[in-house]
C-alpha positions in Angstrom: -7.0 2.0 -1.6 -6.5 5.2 0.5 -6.9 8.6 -1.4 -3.4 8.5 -4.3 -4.1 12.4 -3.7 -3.6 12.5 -0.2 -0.2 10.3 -0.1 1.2 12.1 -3.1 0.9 15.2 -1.2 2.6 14.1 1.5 5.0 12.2 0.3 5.8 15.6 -1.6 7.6 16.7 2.0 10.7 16.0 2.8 11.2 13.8 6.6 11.9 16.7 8.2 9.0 19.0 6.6 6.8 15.9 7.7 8.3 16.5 11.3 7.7 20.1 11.1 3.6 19.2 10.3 3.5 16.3 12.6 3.6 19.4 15.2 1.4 21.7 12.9 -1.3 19.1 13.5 -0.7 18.6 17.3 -1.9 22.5 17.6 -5.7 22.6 18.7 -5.5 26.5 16.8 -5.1 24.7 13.4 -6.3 21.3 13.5 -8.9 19.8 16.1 -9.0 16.4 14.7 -7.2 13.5 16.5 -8.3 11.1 14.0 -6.1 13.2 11.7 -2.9 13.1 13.4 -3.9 9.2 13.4 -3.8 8.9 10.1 -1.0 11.2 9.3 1.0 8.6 11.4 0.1 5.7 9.6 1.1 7.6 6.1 4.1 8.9 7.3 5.0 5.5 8.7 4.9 3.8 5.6 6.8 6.7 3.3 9.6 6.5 5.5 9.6 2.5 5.3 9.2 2.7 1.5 11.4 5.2 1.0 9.3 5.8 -2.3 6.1 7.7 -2.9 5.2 4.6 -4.3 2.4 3.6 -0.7 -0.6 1.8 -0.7 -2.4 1.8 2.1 -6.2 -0.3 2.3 -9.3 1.9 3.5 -10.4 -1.1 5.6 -6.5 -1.7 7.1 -7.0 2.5 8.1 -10.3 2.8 9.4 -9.6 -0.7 11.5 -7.1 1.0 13.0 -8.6 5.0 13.6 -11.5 2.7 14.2 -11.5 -0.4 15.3 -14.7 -1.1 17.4 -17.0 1.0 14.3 -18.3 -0.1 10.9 -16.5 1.0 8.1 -18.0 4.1 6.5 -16.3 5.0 3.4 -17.5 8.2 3.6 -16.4 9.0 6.7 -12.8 8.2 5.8 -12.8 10.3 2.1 -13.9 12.9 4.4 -10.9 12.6 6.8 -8.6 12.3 3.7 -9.5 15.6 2.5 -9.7 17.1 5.8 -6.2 16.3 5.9 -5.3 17.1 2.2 -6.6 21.1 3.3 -4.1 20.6 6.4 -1.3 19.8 4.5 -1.9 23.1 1.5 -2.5 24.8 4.7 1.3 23.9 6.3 2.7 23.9 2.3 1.6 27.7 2.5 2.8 28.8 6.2 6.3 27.2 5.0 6.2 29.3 2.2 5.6 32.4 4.3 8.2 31.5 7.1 11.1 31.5 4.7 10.4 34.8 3.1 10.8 37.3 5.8 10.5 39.9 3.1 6.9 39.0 2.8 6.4 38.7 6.3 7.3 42.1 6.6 5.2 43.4 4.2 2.0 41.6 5.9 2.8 42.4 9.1 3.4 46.4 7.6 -0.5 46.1 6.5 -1.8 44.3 9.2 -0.3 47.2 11.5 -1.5 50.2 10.0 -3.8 51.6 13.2 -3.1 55.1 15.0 -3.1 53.2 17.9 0.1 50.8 16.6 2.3 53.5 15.2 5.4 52.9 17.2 5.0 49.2 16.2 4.5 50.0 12.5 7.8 52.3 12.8 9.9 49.4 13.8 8.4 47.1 11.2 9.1 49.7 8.6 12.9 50.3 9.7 13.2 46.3 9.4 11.7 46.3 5.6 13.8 49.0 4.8 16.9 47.2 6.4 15.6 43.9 4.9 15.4 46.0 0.7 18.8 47.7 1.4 20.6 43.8 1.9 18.7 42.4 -1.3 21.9 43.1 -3.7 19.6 40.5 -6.5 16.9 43.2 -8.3 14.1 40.1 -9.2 10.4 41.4 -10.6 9.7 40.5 -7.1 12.2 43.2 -5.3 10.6 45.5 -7.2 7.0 44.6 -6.4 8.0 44.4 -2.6 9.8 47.9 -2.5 6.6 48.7 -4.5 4.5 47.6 -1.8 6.0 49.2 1.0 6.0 52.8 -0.7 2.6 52.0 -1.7 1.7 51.8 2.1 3.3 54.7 3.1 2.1 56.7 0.3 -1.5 55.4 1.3 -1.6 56.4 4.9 0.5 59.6 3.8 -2.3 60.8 0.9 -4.6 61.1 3.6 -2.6 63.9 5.2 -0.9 65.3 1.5 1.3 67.6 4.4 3.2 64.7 5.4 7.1 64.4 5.1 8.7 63.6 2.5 5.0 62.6 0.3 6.6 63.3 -2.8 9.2 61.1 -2.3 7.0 58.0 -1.6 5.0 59.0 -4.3 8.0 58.8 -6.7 9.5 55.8 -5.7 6.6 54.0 -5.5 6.0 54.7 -9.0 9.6 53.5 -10.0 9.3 50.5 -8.3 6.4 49.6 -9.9 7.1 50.6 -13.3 10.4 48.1 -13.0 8.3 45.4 -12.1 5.6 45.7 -15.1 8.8 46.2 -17.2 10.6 43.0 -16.7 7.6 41.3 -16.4 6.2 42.5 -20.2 9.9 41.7 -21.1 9.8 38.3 -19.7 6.5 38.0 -21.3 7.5 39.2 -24.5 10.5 37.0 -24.8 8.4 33.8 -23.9 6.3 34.8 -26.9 9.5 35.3 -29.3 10.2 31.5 -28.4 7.3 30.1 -28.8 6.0 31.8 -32.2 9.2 30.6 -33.1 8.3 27.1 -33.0 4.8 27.1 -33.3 2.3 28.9 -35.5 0.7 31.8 -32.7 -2.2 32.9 -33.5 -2.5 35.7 -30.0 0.6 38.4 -30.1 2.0 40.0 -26.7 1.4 44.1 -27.8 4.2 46.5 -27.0 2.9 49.8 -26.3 4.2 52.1 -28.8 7.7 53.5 -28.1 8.3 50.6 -25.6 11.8 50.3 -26.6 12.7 54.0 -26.8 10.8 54.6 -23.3 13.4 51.8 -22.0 16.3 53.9 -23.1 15.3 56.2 -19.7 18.5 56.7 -17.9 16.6 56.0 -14.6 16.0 52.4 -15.7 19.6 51.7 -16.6 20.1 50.9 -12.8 18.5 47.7 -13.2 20.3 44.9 -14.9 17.4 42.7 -15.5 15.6 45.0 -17.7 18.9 45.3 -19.6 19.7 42.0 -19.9 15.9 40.7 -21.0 15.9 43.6 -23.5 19.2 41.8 -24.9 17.5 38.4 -24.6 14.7 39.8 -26.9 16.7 41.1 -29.1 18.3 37.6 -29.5 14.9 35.8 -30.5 14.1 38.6 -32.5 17.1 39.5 -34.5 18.4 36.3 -34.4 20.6 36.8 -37.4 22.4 39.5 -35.2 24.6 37.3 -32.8 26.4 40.5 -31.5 23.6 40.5 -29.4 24.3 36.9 -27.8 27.6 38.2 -27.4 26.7 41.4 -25.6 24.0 39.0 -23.1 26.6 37.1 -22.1 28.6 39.9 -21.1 26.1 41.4 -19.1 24.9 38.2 -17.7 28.9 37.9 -16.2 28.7 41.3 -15.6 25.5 41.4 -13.2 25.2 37.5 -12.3 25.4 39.3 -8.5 22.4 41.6 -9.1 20.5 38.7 -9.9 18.4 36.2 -8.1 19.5 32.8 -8.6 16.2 31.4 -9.8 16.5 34.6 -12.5 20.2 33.8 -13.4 19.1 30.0 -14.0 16.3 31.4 -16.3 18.8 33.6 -18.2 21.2 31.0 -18.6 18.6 28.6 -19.9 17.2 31.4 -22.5 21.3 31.6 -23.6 21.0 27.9 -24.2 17.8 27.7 -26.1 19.5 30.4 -28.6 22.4 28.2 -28.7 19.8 25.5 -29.8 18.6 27.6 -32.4 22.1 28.4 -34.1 22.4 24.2 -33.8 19.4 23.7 -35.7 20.8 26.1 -38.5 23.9 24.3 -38.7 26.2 26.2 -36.2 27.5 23.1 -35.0 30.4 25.6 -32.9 27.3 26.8 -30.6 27.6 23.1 -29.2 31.0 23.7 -26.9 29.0 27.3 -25.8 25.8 25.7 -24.9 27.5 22.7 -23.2 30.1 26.1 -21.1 27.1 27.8 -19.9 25.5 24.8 -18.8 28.9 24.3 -16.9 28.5 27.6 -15.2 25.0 27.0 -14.3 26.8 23.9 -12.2 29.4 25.7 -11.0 27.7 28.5 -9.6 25.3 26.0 -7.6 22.3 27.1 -9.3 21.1 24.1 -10.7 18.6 22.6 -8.7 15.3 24.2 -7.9 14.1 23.8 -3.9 16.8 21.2 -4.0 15.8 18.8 -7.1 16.9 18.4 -9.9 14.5 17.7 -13.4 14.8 14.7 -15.2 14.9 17.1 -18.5 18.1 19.5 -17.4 20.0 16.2 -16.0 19.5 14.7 -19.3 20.4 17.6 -21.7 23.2 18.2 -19.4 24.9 15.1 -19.9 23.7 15.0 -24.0 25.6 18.7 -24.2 29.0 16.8 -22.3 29.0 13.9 -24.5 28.2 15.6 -27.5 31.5 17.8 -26.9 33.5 15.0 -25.8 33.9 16.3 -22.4 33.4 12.4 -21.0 35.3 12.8 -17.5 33.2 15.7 -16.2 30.4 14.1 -17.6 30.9 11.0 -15.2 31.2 13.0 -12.0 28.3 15.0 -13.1 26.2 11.7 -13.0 27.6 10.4 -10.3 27.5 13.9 -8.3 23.7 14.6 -8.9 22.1 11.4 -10.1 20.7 11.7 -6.2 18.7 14.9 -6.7 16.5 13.3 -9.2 12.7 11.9 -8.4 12.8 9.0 -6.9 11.2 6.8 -8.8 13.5 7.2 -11.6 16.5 8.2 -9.8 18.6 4.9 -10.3 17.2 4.1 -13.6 18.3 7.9 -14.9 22.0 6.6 -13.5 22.3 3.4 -15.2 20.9 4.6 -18.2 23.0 7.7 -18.5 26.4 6.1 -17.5 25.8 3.4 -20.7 25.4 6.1 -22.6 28.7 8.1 -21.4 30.2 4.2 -22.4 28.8 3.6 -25.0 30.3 7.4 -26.4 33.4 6.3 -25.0 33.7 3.0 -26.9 33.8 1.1 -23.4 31.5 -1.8 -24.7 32.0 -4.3 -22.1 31.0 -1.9 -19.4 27.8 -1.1 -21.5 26.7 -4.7 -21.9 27.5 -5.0 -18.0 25.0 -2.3 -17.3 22.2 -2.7 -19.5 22.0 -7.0 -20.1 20.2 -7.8 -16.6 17.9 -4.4 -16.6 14.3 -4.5 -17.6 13.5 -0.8 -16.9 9.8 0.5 -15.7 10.4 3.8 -17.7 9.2 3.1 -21.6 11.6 5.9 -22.4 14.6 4.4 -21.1 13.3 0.8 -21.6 14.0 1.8 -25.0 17.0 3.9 -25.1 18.4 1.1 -23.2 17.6 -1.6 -25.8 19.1 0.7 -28.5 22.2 1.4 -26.7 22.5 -2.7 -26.7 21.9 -3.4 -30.1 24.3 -0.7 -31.6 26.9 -2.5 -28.7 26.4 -5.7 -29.6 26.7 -4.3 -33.3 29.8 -2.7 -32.6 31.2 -6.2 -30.9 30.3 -8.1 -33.9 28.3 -10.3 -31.7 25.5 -11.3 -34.2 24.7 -13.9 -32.0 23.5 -11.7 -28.9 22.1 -8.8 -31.8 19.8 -11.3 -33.0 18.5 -12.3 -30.0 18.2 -8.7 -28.6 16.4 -7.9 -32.2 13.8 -10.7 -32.5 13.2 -9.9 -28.4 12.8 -6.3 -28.5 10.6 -6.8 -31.5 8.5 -9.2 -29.6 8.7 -6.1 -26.8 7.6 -3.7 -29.4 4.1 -5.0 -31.0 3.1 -6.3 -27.3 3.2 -3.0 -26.0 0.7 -1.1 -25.6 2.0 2.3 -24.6 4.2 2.9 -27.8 2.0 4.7 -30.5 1.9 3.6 -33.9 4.5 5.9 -35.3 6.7 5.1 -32.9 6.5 1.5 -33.3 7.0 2.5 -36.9 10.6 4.5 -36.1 11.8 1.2 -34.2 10.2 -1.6 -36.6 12.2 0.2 -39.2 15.4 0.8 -37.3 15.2 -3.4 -36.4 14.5 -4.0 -40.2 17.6 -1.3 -41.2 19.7 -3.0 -38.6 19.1 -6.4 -39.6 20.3 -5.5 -43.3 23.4 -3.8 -42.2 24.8 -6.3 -40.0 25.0 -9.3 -42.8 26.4 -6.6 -45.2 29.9 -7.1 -45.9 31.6 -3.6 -47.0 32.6 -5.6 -50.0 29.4 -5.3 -51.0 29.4 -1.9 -52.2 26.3 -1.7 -54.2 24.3 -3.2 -51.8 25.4 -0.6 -48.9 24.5 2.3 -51.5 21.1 1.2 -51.7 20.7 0.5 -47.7 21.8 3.6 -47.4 19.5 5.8 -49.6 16.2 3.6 -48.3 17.5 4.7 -44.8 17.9 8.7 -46.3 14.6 8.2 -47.8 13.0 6.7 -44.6 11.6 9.5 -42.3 10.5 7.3 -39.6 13.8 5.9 -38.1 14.9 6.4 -35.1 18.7 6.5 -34.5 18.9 7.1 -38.2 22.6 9.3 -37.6 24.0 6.2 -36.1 23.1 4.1 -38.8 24.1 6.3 -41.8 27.2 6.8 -39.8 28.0 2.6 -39.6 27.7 2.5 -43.2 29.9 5.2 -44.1 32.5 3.6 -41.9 32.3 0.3 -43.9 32.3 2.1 -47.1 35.2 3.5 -46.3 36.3 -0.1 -45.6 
């Protein structure tokens, strides 16, 4: 089959970024290979007729037709495949550059600095300056670019120290890049708080001594971020404090407009993973906060990154919903951005996620109308799914159809050959624990007692809550 590297690149663009590099390669200045327009065709053919990333093309069908009247020559064609891998970085990067005109500005600043270009390097100057005044969001990277520029000036300036206003550039430049190492240390710093917190970390991220105190600068108190990652460490390490969440959230309402929205969406998701930590300690009330700022994160539009969405934030985002009981904004959510996932896992995320919000909401029949005719390519939701049955069935006192769906998925379970051991162990001994509890009748008090400390006992069960939860309410019985 033709190079997976080569098609997965491609199939990366979007129809009209393909377009857009269709022309790329029809420039003799950047590519002058026919045969690898050719080839782009027949790729880009079949993507658009797949409508998956999921192409596979034969070497022989290629080279019979880039070639047709030559013997194939394998090498040859892994040649042309690369060729054309190089093309495609090379467009990747030139879209890059095209929509940052901040950068382009900044190149073009260097790329202009002769005696003989001076009235050309003015203009390009009064458009940088133009272009930092509009930036109202104050990223690492506004910093490093107003960096930049004074850095240039102050370069061609040190060479005559009489120049105008060489102080000036001198100072700012200094400024500019003292923000950027700042909030940069900070973000570093933080990312270090999370992880030691989670993991034994042997390396350390060193603060300079006096770091904090040298923060305290009334000059740097005109950048929000630097503020509000200083709160966000304080967080992580103080987490006992929770002022300090309080006061983060504040200033992340406060300044969301000085912020980028890539920075914002990082914030937000640091306020989350606080919010996990008070969960995990038992501050079940950080649950409706975690699942609001997740809210805002939608609201504000600032959820998807270059216009997907992650598998992971569509998945916590709807766990966070149900988990507060917030089942109607839950739905639209699904429905509303189910389409921004990858592919190739779009419409299984949908079906598997809206049995879920179903199954929360006690809607059984819609579950079993879902999930009965699926067979799902993902593991992971192969077995959510199955799961989400079984506790429906359960929950329909069909034994019938549970016993069925039992001696099948166990069937599923030792044939397969992607589930480790332990985790054939956490679904063997859910099956067994199910099995037990579903021809216990809750007059059979003694019996339940015992089920239930061998499932207490048991630390590798999956869906253990739910179990422990289905005995309590026959006990109760």
């Amino acid at each position: 089959m033709l190079s997976d590297k080569l098609i997965s690149l491609l199939a990366n663009l979007s129809k009209v970024e393909r377009n857009r590099f269709r022309k790329f390669l029809l420039s003799p200045y950047l590519n002058d290979q026919p045969d690898a327009i050719i080839l782009f065709d027949l790729i880009d053919k079949e993507l658009r007729n797949s409508d998956t990333t999921e192409v596979t093309l034969s070497k022989q069908f290629v080279w019979s037709t880039l070639y047709p009247k030559i013997v194939f020559n394998d090498g040859h064609l892994r040649r042309l495949s690369s060729d054309l891998s190089q093309l495609t970085l090379k467009f990747m990067v030139l879209e890059s550059q095209n929509a940052d005109p901040l950068q382009q500005a900044l190149d073009l600043q260097k790329a202009l600095e002769k005696p003989q270009l001076k009235k050309h390097l003015a203009g390009v100057e009064r458009q940088l300056v133009r272009l930092l005044d509009s930036t109202e969001e104050q990223s690492s990277e506004f910093f490093m670019a107003q960096y930049r520029m004074y850095h240039n000036v102050f370069y061609r300036a040190s060479k005559t120290v009489t120049t105008t206003g060489y102080g000036d550039k001198l100072e700012a430049a200094d400024f500019h890049l003292e923000c950027f190492y700042l909030i940069q240390k900070l973000k570093y710093y933080v990312a270090w708080l999370q992880f030691s917190g989670i993991r034994v970390a042997e390396k350390t991220v060193p603060l300079f001594p006096g770091f904090w105190e040298y923060l305290n600068q009334e000059r740097f108190k005109t950048v929000p971020l630097i503020a509000i990652y200083r709160l966000i460490a304080k967080c992580f390490s103080e987490p006992q404090e929770e002022q300090h969440f309080r006061d983060l959230l504040e200033y992340l309402n406060k300044y969301s407009s000085k912020l980028t929205e890539e920075n914002l969406r990082e914030c937000y998701h640091m306020a989350q993973n606080y919010c996990a930590l008070k969960i995990n300690q038992g501050k079940t009330e950080y649950y409706s906060i975690y699942f609001e700022l997740q809210k805002k994160v939608v609201q504000q539009g600032i959820l998807l990154e270059n216009g997907q969405l992650s598998e992971g934030v569509f998945k916590n985002t709807i766990t966070s919903g149900l988990r507060v009981g917030e089942f109607t904004w839950t739905e639209k959510f699904i429905e509303d951005y189910y389409p921004f996932l990858p592919t190739s896992i779009r419409e299984n995320a949908r079906t598997f996620n809206l049995a879920n919000l179903y199954s929360h909401q006690k809607q059984h029949d819609k579950v079993i109308e879902l999930l009965n005719n699926v067979e799902y390519s993902d593991l992971v939701y192969a077995l959510g799914a199955k799961l989400i049955l079984l506790r429906t069935y359960y929950e329909k006192n069909e034994i019938m159809a549970l016993d069925s769906l039992m001696d099948s998925f166990r069937i599923f379970i030792r044939r397969n050959k992607q589930m480790s051991k332990g985790l054939k162990r956490e679904y063997i001994n859910f099956l067994n624990f199910l099995s037990k509890l579903s021809s216990i009748s809750h007059r059979h008090s003694q019996k339940l007692v015992l089920l239930k400390k061998s499932i207490m006992e048991n630390q590798q069960v999956t869906s253990k809550k739910w179990l422990l939860e289905k005995i309590d309410e026959l006990e109760k019985k």
